[in-house]
Each structure stands twice: as C-alpha cells, then as structure tokens.
N, C-alpha and C positions, 0 to 999 in steps of 0.2 A: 521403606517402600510403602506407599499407600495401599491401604485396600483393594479401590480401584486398582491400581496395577497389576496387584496381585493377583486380581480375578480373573485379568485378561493375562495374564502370563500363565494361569492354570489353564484355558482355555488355549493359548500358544501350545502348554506343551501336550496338552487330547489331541492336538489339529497338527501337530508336523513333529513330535516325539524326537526335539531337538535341543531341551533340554536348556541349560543355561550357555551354552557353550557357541562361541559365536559363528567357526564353521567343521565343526566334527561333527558326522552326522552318518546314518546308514548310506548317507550316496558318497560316502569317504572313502566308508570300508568297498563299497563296488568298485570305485575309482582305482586304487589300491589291488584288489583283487582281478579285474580283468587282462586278457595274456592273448592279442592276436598274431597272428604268421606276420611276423617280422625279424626272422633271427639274422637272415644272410641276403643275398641275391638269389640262391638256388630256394633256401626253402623257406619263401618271401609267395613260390610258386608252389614247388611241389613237396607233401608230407615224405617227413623223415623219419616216420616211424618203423617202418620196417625195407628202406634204402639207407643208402648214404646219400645226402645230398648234399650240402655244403656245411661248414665249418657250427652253425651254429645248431646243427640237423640234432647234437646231445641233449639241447632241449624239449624235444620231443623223447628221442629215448637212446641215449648212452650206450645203449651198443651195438646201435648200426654202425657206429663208427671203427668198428671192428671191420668192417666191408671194404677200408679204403686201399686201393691196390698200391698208393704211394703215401710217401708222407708231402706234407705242403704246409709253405707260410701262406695265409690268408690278412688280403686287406680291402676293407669297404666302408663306403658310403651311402648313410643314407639322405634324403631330401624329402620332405611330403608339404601338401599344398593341401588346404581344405577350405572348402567354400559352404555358406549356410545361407538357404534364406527362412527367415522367420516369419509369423501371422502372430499380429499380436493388436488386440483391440481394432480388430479389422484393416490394415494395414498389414502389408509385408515392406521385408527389408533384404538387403545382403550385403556380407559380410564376409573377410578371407583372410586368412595368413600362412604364412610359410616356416619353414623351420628346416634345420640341415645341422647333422650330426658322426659321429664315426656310429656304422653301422656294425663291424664286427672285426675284431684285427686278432689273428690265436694261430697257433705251430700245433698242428697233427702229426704226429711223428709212427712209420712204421716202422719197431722192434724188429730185429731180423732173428727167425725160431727156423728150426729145423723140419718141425710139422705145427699147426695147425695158425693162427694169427694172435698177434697182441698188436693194440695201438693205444698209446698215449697221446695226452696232450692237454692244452690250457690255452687261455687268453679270455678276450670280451666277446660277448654278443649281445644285440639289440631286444629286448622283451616284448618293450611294448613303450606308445608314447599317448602323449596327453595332449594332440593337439587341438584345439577347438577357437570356433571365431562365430560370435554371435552377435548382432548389433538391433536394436528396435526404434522406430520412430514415430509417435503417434501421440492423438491428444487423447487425455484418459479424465473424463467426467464422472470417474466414481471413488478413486483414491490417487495417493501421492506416497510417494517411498517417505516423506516423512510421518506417513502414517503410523508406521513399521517403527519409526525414532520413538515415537510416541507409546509405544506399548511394548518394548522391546525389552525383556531381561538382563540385558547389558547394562548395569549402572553407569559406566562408563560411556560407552555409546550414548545413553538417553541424557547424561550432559556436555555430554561432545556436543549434542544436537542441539541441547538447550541454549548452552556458552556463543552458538553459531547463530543461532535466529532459524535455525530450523522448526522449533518448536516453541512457544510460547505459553505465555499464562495465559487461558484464557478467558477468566474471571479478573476484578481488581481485586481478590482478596490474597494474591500470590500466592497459592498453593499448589503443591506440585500434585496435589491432586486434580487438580482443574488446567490441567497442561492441554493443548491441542496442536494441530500442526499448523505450522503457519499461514500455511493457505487459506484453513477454515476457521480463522477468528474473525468476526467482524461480518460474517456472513450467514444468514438463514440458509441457504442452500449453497452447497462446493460448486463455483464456478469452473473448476476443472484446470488442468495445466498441460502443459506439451511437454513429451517425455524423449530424449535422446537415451541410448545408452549403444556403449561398444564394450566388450566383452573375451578376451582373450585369454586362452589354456594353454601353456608352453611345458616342454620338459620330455624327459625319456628316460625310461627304467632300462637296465642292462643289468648284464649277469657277469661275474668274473668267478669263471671255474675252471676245475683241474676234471679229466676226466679218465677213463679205461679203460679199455672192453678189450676182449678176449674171446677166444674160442674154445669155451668150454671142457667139448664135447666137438666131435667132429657135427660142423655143418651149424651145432649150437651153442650162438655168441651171448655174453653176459656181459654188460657193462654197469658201469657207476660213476657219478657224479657227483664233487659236491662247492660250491660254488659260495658268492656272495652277491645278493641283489645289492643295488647301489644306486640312487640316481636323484634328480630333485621337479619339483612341480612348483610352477610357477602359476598364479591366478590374479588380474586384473581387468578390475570393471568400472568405466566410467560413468554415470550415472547423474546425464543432467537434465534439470525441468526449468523451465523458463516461460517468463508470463509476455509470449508473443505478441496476447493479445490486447495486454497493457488493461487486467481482470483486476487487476489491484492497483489503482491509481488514487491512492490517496496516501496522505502524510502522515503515519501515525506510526514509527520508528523512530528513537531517537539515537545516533551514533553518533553525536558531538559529547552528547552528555551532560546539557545546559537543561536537560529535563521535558523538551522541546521535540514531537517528532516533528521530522522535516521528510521521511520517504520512505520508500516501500521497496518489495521485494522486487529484482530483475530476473533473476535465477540463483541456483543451489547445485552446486556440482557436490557429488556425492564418489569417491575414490574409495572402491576396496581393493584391497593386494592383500595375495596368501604366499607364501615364500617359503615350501618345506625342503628339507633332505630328506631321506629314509632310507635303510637298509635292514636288510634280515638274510639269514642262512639258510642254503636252498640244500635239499638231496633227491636224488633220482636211483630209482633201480632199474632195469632195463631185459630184456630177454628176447632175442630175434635167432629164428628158425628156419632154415632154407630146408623146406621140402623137396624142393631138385630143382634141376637147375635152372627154371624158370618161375617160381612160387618162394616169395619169402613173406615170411608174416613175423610179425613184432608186437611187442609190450613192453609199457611200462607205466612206473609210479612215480607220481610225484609229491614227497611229503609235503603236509600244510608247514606252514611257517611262520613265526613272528615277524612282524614288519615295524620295525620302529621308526619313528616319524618324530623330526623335532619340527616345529611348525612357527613363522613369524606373521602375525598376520595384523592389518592396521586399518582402520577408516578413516579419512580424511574429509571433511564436510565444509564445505566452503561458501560463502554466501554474499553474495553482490548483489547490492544495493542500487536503487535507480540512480542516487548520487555520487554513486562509484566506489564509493565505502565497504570494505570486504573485510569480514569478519569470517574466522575461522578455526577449526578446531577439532582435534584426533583421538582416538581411542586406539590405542596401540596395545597390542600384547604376543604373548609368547605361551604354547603349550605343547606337553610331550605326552604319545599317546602310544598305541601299539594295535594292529591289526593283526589280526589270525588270519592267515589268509588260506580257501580252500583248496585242497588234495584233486588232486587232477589222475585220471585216467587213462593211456592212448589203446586202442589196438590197432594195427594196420597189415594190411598186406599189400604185397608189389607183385605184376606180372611181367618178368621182365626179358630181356632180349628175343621178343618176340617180330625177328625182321628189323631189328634196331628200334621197336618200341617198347618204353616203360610205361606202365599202369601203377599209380599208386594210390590207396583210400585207405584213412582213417578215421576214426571216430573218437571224440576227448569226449569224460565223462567229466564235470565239474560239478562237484558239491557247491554252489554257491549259499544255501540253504546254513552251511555249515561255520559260514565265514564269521567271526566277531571281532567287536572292539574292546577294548581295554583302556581303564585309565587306572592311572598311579594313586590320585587322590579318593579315600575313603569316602569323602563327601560327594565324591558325583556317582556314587554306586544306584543311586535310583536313577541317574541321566543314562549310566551303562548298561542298565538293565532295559531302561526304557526303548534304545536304540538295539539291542540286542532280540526283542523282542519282537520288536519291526522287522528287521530281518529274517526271523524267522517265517515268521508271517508272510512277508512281502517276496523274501528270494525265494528261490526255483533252480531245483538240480538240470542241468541243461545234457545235451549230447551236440558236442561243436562235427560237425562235417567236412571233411577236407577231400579232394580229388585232384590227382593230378597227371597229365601226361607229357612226354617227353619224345623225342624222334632225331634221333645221329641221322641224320643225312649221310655224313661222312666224318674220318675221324677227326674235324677240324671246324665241324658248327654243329651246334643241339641247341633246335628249338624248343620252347615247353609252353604248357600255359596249363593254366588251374584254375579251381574253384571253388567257394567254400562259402559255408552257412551256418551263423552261429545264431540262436532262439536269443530272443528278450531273455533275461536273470529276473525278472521283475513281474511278477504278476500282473501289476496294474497298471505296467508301461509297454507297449507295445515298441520296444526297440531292438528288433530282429538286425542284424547285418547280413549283408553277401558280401565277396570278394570275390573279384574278377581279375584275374592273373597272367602273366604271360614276361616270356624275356627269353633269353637264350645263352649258351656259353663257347665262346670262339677261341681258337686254341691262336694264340699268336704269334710264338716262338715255341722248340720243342718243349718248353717245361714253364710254358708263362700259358694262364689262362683268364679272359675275362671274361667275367660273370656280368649278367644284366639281367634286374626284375623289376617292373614295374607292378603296382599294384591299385587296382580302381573298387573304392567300398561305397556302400551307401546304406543309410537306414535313418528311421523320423526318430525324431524324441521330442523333448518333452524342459522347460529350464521353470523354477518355478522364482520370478525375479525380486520378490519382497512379500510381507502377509499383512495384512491389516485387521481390524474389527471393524465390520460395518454394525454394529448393532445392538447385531443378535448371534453372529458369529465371527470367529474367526478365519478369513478367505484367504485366499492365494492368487496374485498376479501371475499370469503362466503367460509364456511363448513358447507355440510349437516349430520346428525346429525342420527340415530337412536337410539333412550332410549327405555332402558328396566329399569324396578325398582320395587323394593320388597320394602313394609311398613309392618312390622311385627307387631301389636302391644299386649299387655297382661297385664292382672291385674286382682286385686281380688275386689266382692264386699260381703260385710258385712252386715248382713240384722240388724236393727234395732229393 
C-alpha cells in the first residue's frame, strides 16, 4: 500500500472508527442489539410484564405466564410494510418493501396442582426484524462512490475497482499511487454524476424457548426462561451513476486491447449484499405480585448474551461502456464475529378488571452503553477496540415506555390498543420511535381464539451511503431518512 493510501486510511479510520473490515461496525452491534414489541398479536399491543397476554408475553417476563387460566396451542403471523422517503443532495425520494414471516407458533400448558399454579411451555416467538427500504436519486457535483474505491482499505475492493474501470491511473507513470476515480481524470474540475441507488434490509430474529413459572408463594409467581436467538439478515444495495449528461464524451478507454482508446464511461453499477445467520443463548428471570385482586405488578431480567454472526458479504462493480463493453469485478468475502448484546430491565404493573378494563405500563431499562463487539482474530484488536470505544462514547442507557389498554365488551370480543416510546441509543442520532397500537381478540368457537394486532411506527434517521477525501478531510455522503411502518400480525389460539 502506498503512503498515500495509507494516510487517507488513517484518516478513514479517525473519521468512522471502522477499521479495515468491510461492514462490522458500531451500527452492527446496535443492529443486533435492538428488541421492539413484536412477539405475538396480543403483546404486539399491550405489555406483558406484569399480565399474561399472549404466547410470546415470556419475553418480557416468564412469569406472567403463570397467570393463564387454560393452557393453549398458539399460531401466528406476521406481515410488515415499510416506506421511507429520503433528502439527499437536495432531492427527496421513496421507497417500500414488504416482508411476511411465522410470527409465533408455542404450547402453554396448565399443570393441574392442588393449590397454588404451575405452567409450562415452549415453542417460537418473533423478537424483532430488520426491515428497511431506502432509495436516492440525485446529481452529486462534489463526489462519486468511486471515490470511496479509491481510498478504501479493502485491498480487494480497491482492485475490484481498479480491474473494473472504476478507478484508474491517473498519471502515465502507473502508479498505484496516482490512482483516481474515474470520473475525475482528464479533468481540472469534477463535472459531477447522476446517482440512483435502492437499498433494501430483510430478515427477523426469533426466539426458541422452553419456559415456567409458578406460584411461589401464594399470590407470588416466579418464572424462567431459557431459550435460543436464531435468525438471519439480509442486506442489498444497488448503487448506480451514470453520465446522463454524456460529461465525458471523449475516447480514451481502450477495451479491444489494440492499445487504442475508442470510449468512455456510460455508468458503474455498484452491488453490495451482506448475507448473515446468528444465534446466541437467551435467559430470563422473572417475578410478578398480585397485590389484590385488581393490581399486579412484575419484574424481570434479562441476561446480556453472545450473539454469534457468521457473515457473507460481496461487491459486485460493473462498468458499461458507451460502446457496450462491460467490464467487471467482485471482492467477496466471509467473517465471524460475535456481539455482547445488552441486559434489559422490565418493571410493569396492570390495573385490572376494572368494569372489564385492563391498564397495563411498563418501563425496559437497556444498557445499550454496555453492548460490544468481538473478533476472533488477534490482529484486529486495535479495529475492536476502536469500535468498542465508539460505543461507549456514542450509545446511551435508554428507558423504553410501553402502555397499554384493553376492554371485554363481552365474553366473545376485546378490543386493545397501545402505545409506546423508545429514545435514540445514539447520542448523536436523533432516532426516537413511537408505536401506535391497536387489534383485538374474538372468541370464534368455544376454545378457538383469534388474535389481531396491527402496529404503525415512525421515527427519522440518518444512512451514511459512502466517504470520500475531499482534500483536507475525510467526509460522508449522508441521506436523511423518515420511516413509516406497519407490522400486522394474526393468529389463532386453541385452548387446551
């Protein structure tokens, strides 16, 4: 590696503390770490910290489920829709996708005791998913993602880039120190380029646990859990620039190979895909109190835990020629990492059959502050440290807010609807959520029930889409962001 490179790769890694590694990074370990109300249809709406409320309600805390007066087979679906529009270089955009998965499928079973309750059980529940859709379209007169090829730490990548005509020599003395992007050889000032890109986030964590709670003590239930996260993340981004404006019309490419250029650039489509699995081992402790017969309140813990992540991830750089000539070329690779992910907090209380109304609130305390990465290899201990340090710095212990109420009409429909508010993790990211909640559960037959919860979030962020050196520093292309998104979910439960 050159000097030069070297110097702006020291500068990359002062300016986004990402090290050599192509996408592990502090917004991995958040990715990984964050956990919204999505376990069931019931508690999609309202917290189950100190009720019972549907099958996946042990997530919250293991021994509400001591509460259930039958046992039940439980099965569901989820569907979510998310829409984004973006501002990026003065332009906005939008962009959508959908996703649909098994929400939660598990057997609660009531033990039959003489005095007090025991209930078992196991199966799947939903955690949380990853879905996201972000698209920009604009002309950008100050850089080009091949910018990024061109000072990029990736040895791989920067002759993926090279081998493609994304970046070139841009002296006659071939030195890969005098490399530039393709755009800006041959020119005293960047003419600039038209940027397309679409952007999609697929996948969903789920839990597979066994659980138990019991009755203590009269009135005082204790349950446990211990389970296995499971699930996988999907990441692709298209990423093309194209010279609309026909900025570079002249012949100084040769692709015959006669030594002779005959043409210039048309566009550069740029393809990343990330492609993980991951699992780690969950545990919960739990504790709920019925002060009498209309006040229960509850607690629990939830251990931090390894999250192991085998990761595939590739870029594909492609480059058409005004002669139709398409030269191309990939840097592909494979890495396993591991995230600590942070101990979670609930407390909650229920006011309950008050006239056939439920009142439920809780509060999750998250160590996000607390969360780290891990790598196997010795040589990236200063990348781990680097990233871990970030973190530190950057996350924020949160208090997530949850409310919820509920109303039997009659013994055969209950309405609900909720609400809830989780703060930015991020000091310097302003990405607050709400959730606005509502569904109901309709008795159909004497021992069939269907459950329905819809759920509508929103909150801004923040994508930061390549970095460049203009200079004197190292910068960041950014698109800001606002999501909207619907999680629908529905299923039947079965009473025992």
């Amino acid at each position: 590696m050159s000097k030069f490179r070297a110097l702006l790769l020291l500068l990359l890694l002062v300016a986004l503390t990402a090290g050599q590694l192509k996408a592990q990074g502090a917004n991995d370990v958040l990715r990984y770490s964050l956990q919204y109300p999505s376990y069931d249809p019931i508690s999609i709406v309202m917290p189950g910290v100190s009720s019972p409320t549907g099958f996946g309600a042990y997530q919250e805390n293991p021994a509400s489920m001591a509460l259930f007066e039958e046992g039940f087979f439980s099965f569901g679906l989820s569907s979510r829709y998310v829409q984004e529009e973006s501002s990026y270089l003065g332009t906005s955009s939008e962009f959508d996708d959908t996703q649909a998965n098994i929400g939660d499928i598990g057997l609660v079973y009531k033990v039959p005791t003489q005095r007090g309750r025991l209930v078992v059980g196991g199966g799947y529940s939903q955690t949380t998913d990853f879905n996201r859709a972000l698209s920009v379209n604009a002309r950008n007169n100050q850089s080009t993602i091949t910018d990024f090829y061109n000072i990029t730490a990736d040895d791989s990548l920067f002759f993926a880039a090279f081998d493609a005509y994304a970046i070139d020599f841009a002296t006659t003395d071939s030195s890969f120190s005098e490399t530039a992007s393709i755009f800006r050889i041959g020119f005293a000032q960047y003419p600039g380029i038209n940027q397309n890109m679409e952007l999609t986030e697929r996948g969903v964590m789920g839990e597979y646990s066994a659980f138990i709670a019991t009755e203590f003590q009269e009135n005082f239930m204790v349950g446990v859990s211990l389970g296995l996260l499971n699930g996988s993340y999907d990441y692709n981004r298209e990423f093309l620039e194209s010279d609309t404006r026909n900025d570079y019309n002249f012949q100084f490419i040769d692709t015959d190979g006669d030594g002779v250029g005959e043409t210039d650039i048309d566009n550069i489509l740029s393809t990343d895909t990330i492609n993980s699995t991951f699992t780690a081992f969950t545990a919960r402790l739990g504790l709920l109190y019925q002060l009498n017969p209309y006040i229960n309140i509850g607690a629990s813990y939830q251990f931090n835990g390894k999250l192991n992540i085998d990761e595939d991830f590739n870029t594909l750089i492609t480059t058409t020629f005004d002669n139709g000539v398409v030269f191309e070329d990939d840097a592909p690779g494979r890495f396993s990492y591991k995230i600590k992910r942070p101990d979670r907090f609930n407390l909650g209380i229920t006011f309950k059959d008050l006239s056939g109304l439920n009142v439920s609130l809780s509060a999750e305390n998250v160590r996000y502050s607390q969360a780290r990465i891990e790598f196997e290899e010795i040589r990236l201990g200063n990348d781990e440290d680097a990233i871990n340090d970030t973190i530190e710095s950057n996350f924020k212990d949160v208090y997530n807010i949850r409310a919820g109420l509920e109303y039997a009409l009659n013994p055969y429909f209950t309405p609900r609807v909720g609400y809830a508010y989780y703060p930015s993790p991020q000091e310097e990211t302003n990405s607050e959520r709400q959730f606005v909640s509502g569904g109901f559960s309709a008795r159909l037959f004497d021992n069939v029930k269907l459950d329905v919860g819809a759920q509508y979030s929103f909150w801004e962020d923040r994508n930061q889409l390549y970095s460049y050196f203009d200079g004197n520093n190292v910068v960041g292309e950014v698109a800001g962001e606002e999501v909207t998104r619907w999680n629908v979910m529905a299923g039947v439960k079965i009473g025992l």
